[in-house]
C-alpha positions in Angstrom: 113.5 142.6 97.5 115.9 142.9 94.8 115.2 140.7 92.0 117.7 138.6 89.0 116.8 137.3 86.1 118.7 133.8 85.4 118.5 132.1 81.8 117.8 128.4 82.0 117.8 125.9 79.5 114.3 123.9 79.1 115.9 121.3 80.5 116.7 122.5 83.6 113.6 124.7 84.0 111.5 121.2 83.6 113.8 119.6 86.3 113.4 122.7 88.5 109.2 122.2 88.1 109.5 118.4 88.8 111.0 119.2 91.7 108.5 121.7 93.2 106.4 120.8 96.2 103.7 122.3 95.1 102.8 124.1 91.8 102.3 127.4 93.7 106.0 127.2 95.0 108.0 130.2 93.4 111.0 129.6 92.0 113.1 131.7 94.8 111.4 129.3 97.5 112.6 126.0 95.3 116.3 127.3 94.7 116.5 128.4 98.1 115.6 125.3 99.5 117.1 123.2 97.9 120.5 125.4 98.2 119.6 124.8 102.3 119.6 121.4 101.7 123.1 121.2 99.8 124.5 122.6 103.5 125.3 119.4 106.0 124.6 121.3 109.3 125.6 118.1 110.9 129.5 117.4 109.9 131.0 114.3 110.7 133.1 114.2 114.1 136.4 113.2 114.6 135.3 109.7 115.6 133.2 108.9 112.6 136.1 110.1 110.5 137.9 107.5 112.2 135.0 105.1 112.2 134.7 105.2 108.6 138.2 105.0 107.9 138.8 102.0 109.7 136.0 100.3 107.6 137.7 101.5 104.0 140.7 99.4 105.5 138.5 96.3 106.6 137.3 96.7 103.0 140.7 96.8 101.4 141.7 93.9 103.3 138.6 91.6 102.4 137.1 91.7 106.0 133.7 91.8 104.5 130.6 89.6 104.4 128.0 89.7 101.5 124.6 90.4 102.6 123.2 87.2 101.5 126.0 85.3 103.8 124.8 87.4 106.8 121.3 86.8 106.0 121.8 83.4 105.9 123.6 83.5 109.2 121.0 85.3 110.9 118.4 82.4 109.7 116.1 84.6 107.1 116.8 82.7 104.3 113.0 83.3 102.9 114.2 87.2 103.0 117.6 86.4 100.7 115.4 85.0 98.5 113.1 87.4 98.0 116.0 89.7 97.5 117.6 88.1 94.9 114.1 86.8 92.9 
């Protein structure tokens, strides 16, 4: 395996360890993972394009409802106020 050498602030090298899952975990293994996990291997389709564009409009139009209203509709009021104490 060829190797690199990268320089890294202290910063970042301290962020890199924090986000090891284990303290054995090499460096290659943390950057390559977390490089897989900046992939979405699941895209969006056509329809939740659409979905999701049709809400943006509701939103722009004020068809919304607070969570607290639709708690209340639903009956839970203990659970709204939990929420907002």
């Amino acid at each position: 395996m060829a190797t690199t050498t990268v320089q890294l602030r202290s910063e970042t090298k301290a962020k890199l360890d924090d986000l090891k899952i284990h303290p054995r975990e090499t460096y290659d293994e943390l950057v390559s993972r977390l490089a897989d996990a900046a992939y979405d291997d699941e895209p969006l389709s056509d329809e939740e394009i659409e979905e999701i564009r049709s809400s943006e409009k509701d939103i722009e139009a004020g068809r919304v409802r607070s969570l607290r209203e639709i708690m209340r509709n639903l009956g839970d009021d203990r659970a709204i106020r939990s929420l907002v104490e």
